[in-house]
C-alpha positions as CSV (number, residue, x, y, z in Angstrom):
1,X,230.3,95.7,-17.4
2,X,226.7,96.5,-15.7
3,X,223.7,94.0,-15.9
4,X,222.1,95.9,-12.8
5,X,218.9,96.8,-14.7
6,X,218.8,93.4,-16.8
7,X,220.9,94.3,-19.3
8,X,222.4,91.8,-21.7
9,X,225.9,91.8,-22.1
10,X,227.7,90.6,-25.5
11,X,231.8,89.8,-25.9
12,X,233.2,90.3,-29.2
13,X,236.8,88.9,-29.3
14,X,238.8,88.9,-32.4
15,X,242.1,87.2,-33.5
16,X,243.8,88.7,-36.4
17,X,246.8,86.2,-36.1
18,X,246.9,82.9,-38.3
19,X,246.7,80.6,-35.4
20,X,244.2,79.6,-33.0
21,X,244.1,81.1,-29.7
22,X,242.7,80.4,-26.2
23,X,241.4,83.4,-24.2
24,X,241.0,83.8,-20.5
25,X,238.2,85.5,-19.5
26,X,238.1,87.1,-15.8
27,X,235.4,88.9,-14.2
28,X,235.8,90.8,-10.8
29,X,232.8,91.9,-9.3
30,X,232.7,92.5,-5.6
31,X,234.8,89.8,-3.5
32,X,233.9,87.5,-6.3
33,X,236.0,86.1,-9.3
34,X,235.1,83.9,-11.9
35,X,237.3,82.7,-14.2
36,X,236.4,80.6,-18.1
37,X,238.4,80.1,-21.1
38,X,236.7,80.3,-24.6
39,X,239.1,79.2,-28.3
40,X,238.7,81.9,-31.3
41,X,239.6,80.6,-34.7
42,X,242.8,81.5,-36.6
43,X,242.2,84.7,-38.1
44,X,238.2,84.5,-36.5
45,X,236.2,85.7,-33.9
46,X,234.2,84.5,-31.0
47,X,230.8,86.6,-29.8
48,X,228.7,85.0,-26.9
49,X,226.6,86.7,-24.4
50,X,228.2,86.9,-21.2
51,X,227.3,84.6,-18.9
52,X,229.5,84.3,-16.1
53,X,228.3,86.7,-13.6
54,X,226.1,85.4,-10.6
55,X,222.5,84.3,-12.2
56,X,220.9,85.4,-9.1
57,X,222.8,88.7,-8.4
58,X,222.4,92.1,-10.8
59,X,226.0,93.3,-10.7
60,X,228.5,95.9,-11.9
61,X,232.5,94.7,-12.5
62,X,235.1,94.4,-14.6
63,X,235.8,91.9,-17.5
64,X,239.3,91.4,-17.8
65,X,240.4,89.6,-21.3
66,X,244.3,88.6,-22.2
67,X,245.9,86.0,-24.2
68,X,249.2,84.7,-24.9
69,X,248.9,86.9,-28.1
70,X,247.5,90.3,-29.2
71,X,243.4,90.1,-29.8
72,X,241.0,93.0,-29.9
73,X,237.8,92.8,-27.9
74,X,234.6,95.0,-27.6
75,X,231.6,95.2,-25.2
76,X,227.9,95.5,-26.4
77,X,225.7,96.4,-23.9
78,X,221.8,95.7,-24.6
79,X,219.3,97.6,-22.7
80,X,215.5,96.8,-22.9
81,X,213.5,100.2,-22.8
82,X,209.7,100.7,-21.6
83,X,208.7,100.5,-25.0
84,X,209.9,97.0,-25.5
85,X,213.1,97.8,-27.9
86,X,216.3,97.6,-27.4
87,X,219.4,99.9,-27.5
88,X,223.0,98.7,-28.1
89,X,226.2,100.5,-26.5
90,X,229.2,99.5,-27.6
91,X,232.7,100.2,-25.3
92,X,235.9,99.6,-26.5
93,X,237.0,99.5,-22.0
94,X,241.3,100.0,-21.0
95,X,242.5,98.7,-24.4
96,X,244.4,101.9,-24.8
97,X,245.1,102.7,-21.4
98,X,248.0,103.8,-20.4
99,X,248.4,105.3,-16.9
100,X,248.9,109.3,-18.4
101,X,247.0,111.9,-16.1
102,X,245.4,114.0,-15.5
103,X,242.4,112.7,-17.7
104,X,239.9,115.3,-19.1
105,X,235.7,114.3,-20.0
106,X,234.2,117.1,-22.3
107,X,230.7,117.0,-23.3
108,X,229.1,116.2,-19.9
109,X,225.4,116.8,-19.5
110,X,222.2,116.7,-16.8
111,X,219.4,118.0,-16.2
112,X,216.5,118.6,-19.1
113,X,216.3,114.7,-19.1
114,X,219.7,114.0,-19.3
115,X,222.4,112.1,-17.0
116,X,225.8,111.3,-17.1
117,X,227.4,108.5,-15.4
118,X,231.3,108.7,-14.7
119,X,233.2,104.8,-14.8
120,X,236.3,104.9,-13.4
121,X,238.1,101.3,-13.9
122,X,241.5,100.3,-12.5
123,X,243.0,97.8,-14.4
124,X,246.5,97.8,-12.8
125,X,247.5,95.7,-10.2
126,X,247.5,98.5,-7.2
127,X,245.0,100.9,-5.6
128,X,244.4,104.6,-7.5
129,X,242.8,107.2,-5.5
130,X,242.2,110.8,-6.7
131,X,239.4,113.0,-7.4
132,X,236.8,114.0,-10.0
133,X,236.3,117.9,-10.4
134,X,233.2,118.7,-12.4
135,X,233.7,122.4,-14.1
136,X,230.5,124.4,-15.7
137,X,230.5,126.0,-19.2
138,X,232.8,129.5,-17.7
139,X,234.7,127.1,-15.4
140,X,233.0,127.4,-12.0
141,X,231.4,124.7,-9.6
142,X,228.2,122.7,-10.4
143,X,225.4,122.8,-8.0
144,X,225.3,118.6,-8.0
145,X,229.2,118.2,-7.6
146,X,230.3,121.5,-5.4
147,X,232.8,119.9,-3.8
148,X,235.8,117.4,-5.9
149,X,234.3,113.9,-5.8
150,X,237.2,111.4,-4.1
151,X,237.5,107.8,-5.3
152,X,239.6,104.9,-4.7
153,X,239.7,101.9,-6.7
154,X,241.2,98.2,-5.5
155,X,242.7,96.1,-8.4
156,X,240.0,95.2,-11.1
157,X,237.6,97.4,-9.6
158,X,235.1,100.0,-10.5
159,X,234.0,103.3,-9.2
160,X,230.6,105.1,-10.7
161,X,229.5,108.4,-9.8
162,X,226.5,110.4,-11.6
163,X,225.8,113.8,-12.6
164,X,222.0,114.5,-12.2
165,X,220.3,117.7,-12.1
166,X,216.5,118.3,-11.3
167,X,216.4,121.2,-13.6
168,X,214.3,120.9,-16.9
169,X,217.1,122.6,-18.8
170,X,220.0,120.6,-19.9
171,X,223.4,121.9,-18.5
172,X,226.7,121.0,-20.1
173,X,230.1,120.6,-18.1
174,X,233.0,118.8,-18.1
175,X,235.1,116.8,-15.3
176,X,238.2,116.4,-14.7
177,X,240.0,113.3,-13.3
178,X,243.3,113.7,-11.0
179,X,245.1,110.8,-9.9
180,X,246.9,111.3,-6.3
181,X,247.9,107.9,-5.6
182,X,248.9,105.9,-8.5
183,X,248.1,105.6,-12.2
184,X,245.0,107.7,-13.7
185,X,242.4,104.9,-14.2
186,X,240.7,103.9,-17.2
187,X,237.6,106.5,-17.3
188,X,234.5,106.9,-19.7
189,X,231.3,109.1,-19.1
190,X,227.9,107.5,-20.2
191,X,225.6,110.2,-21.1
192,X,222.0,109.1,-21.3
193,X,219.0,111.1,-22.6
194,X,215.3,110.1,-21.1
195,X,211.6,110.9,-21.1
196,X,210.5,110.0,-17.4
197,X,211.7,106.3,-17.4
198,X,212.1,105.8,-21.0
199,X,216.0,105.9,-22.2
200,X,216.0,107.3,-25.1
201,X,219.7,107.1,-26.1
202,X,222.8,106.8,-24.7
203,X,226.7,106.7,-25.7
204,X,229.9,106.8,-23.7
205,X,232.3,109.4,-24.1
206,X,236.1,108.0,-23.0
207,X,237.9,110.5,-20.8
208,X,241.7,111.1,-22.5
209,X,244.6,113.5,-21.8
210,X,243.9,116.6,-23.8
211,X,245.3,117.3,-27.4
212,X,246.4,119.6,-29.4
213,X,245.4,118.6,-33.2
214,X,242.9,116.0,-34.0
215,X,240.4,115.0,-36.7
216,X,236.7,114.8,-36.9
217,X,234.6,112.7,-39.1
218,X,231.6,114.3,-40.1
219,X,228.6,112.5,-42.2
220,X,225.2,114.6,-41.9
221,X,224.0,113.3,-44.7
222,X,220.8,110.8,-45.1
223,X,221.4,107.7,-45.8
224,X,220.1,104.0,-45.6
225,X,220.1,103.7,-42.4
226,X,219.9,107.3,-41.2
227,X,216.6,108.8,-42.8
228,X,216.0,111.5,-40.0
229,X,218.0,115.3,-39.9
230,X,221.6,114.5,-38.6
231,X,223.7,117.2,-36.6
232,X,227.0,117.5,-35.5
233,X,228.4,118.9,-31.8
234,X,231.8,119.5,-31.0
235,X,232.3,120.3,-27.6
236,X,236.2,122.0,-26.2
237,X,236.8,121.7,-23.0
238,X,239.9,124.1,-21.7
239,X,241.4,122.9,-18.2
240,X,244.6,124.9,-17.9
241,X,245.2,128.3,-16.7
242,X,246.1,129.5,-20.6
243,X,243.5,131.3,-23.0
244,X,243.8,128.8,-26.2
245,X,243.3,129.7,-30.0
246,X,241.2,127.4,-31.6
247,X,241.7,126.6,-35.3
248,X,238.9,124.6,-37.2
249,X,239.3,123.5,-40.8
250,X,236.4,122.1,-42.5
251,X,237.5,119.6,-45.6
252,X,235.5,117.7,-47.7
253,X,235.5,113.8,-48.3
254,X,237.6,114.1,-50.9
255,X,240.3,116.1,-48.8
256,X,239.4,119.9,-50.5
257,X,239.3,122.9,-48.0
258,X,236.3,124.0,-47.6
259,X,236.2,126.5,-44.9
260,X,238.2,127.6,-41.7
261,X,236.9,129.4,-38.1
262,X,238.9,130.3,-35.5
263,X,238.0,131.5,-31.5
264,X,239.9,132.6,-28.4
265,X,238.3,129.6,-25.8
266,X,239.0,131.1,-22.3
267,X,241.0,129.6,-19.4
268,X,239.2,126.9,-17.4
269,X,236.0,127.0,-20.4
270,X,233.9,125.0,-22.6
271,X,232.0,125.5,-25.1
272,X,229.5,123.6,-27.7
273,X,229.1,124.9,-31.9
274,X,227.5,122.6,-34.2
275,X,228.5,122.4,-37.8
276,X,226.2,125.0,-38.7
277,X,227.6,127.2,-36.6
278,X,231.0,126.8,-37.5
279,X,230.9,126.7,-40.9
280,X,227.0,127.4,-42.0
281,X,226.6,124.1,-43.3
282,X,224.1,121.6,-42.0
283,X,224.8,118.5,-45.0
284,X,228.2,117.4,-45.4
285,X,230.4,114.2,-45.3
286,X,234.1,114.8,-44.5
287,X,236.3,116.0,-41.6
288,X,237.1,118.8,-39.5
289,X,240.7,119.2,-38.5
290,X,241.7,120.9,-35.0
291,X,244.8,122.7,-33.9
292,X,245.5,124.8,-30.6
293,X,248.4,126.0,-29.6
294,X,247.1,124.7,-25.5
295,X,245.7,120.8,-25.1
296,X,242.1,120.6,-25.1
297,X,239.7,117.8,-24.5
298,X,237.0,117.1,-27.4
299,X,233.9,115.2,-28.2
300,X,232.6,115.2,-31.5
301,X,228.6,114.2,-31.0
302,X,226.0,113.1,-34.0
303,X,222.5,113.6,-33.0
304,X,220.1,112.0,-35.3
305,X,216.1,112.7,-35.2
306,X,214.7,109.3,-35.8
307,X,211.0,109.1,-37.1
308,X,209.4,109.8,-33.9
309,X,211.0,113.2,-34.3
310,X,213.4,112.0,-30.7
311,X,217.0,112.8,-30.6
312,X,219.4,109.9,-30.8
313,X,223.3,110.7,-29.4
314,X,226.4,108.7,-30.6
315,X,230.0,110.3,-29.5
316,X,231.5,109.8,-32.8
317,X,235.0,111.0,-31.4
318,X,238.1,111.6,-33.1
319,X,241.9,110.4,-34.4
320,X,244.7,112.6,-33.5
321,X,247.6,113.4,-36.3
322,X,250.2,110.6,-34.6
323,X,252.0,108.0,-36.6
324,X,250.3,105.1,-36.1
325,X,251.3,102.7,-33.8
326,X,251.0,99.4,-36.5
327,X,250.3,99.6,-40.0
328,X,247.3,97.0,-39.5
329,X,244.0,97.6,-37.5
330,X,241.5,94.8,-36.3
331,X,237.8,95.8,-35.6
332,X,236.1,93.3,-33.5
333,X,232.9,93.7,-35.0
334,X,230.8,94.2,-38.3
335,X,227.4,93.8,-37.0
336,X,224.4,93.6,-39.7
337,X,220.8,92.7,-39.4
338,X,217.8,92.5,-36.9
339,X,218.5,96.3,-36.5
340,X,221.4,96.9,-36.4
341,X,224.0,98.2,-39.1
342,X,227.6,99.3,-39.4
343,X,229.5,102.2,-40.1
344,X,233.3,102.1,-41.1
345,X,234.9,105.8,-41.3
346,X,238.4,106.1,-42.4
347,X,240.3,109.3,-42.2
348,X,243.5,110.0,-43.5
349,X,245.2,112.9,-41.5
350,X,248.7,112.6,-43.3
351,X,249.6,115.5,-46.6
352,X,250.0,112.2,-48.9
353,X,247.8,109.9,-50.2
354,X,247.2,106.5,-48.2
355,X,245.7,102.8,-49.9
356,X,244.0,100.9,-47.7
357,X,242.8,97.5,-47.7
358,X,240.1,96.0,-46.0
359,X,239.2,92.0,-45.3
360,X,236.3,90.9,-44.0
361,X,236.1,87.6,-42.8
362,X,233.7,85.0,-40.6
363,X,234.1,83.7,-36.9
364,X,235.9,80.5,-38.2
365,X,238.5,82.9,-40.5
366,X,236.9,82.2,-43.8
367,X,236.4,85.0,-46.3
368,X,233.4,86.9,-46.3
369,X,232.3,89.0,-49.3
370,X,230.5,92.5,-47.9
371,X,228.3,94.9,-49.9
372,X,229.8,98.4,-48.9
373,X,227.4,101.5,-49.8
């Protein structure tokens, strides 16, 4: 959590269980910790700005949430531009860490107006140390990070390092995150696009092992709330020593085949292809299936012209093929209104058909009836 530059910070807490819950909210930042409590409704949720940090200090920590029983929480981060408006982040933070290493960030930009801001977050209870090694597009050094970055991280701590380039072309890279003493931390990379001091948009990208199948969702098309020309980038970052076939398969939303590409991606590479690239189509709604026979590290990127003809980047990401873990998902929060509007994508990477029910309900777990278009 960062409210260094005024940003506003908003908790999302949900309980999907069918009794009421008390949630302990701890922030670490610095030497300090402060400590509250807040109750979420049976089958509810709670959001509330975040008020618990120092009034009089502009600070970066960590917000740790648990409870006697499983919730699912989210992070939205507001951040006032120059031209009075507001952009919202939202970060999902360690809810699916695990402690697996070494953890890979495709998709990495700077320079040409761009920045990217590596978060490392430790939430075990011992010190992680290691190094960040940022690799260009053929696998060599960057001029801004020459030499492996080191970092260690106390308890509930958080280490930030940035990737800036003075150069007016944008250069893409990736980094990769070794542990040497302990567990691999929780790690995302915020990439942020500007005009001088305006932000124009930003997203965070979470650093994961690498994979060898996955699925991307794909929507290009206009639509209520996306009038400008939409694009999508898939970046594939190689780390090992082994040349890797890449396999793309391009479906459509109704699950019909309707292309396939495949590359050699080079030891230690990365490379970027948008949709049209791939598969010469720039309009579609569906997904794009991955298989290499050597882990990679993705990112799946929509960039959206809005009407002042600027780029706007969201890291849509992707699912891999794995059974899932429960047969029920929570998502903290359907936000709509004043600006801001919802997307739910549901992908179905399994040779058989799968039903799916959705329920929508309030913050005091009470029905709520949603117009889906």
């Amino acid at each position: 959590m960062d409210v260094r530059e005024g940003q506003r910070v908003t908790l999302i807490v949900t309980n999907p269980e069918s009794r009421e819950v008390q949630v302990t909210l701890r922030l670490y930042y610095g030497d300090h910790v402060r400590t509250t409590e807040v109750s979420v409704a049976a089958n509810g949720f709670r959001a509330e700005l975040v008020e618990i940090f120092d009034p009089d200090e502009d600070v970066e920590g960590t917000l740790e949430v648990s409870a006697p029983q499983p919730v699912a929480s989210m992070v939205l981060t507001h951040t006032l531009t120059d031209r009075g408006e507001t952009l919202v982040r939202a970060s999902a933070g360690s809810s699916d860490w695990d402690g697996r290493g070494p953890l890979v960030v495709p998709g990495l930009k700077s320079g040409g107006g761009y920045r990217s801001d590596l978060v490392l977050i430790n939430p075990d209870e011992s010190v992680m140390a290691g190094e960040i090694t940022v690799f260009d597009r053929d696998g060599g050094t960057v001029a801004a990070a020459s030499q492996p970055v080191t970092y260690q991280i106390n308890p509930g701590e958080v280490f930030r390092w940035t990737l800036e380039s003075p150069y007016g072309v944008p250069e893409t890279t990736y980094g990769v995150i070794r542990p040497t003493v302990g567990s691999a931390p929780s790690a995302m990379a915020r990439v942020s696009l500007l005009k001088g001091t305006l932000l124009l948009s930003e997203t965070e990208i979470p650093a994961r092992v690498t994979t060898q199948s996955a699925w991307f969702p794909i929507d290009t098309l206009p639509s209520i709330i996306r009038h400008g020309e939409a694009k999508m980038i898939f970046a594939f970052a190689n780390p090992s020593r082994t040349p890797a076939t890449v396999r793309l398969t391009l479906f459509d939303e109704l699950g019909k085949e309707q292309g396939r590409w495949e590359q050699i991606l080079p030891a230690f590479n990365q490379r970027e292809w948008s949709l049209g690239e791939l598969f010469n189509v720039r309009k579609h709604r569906g997904t794009v299936q991955l298989w290499t026979d050597v882990p990679l590290a993705l990112s799946g990127r929509r960039i959206t012209r809005n009407l002042r003809g600027e780029p706007v980047e969201n890291e849509l990401g992707y699912v891999v093929s794995a059974e899932p873990a429960s047969q029920s998902l929570e998502l903290p929060g359907i936000l709509d209104g004043q600006g801001l509007a919802t997307e739910l994508v549901l992908i179905n990477p399994w040779q058989e058909a799968a039903k799916t029910l959705m329920t929508f309900v309030g913050s005091e777990g009470q029905p709520k009836d949603i117009i889906l278009r």
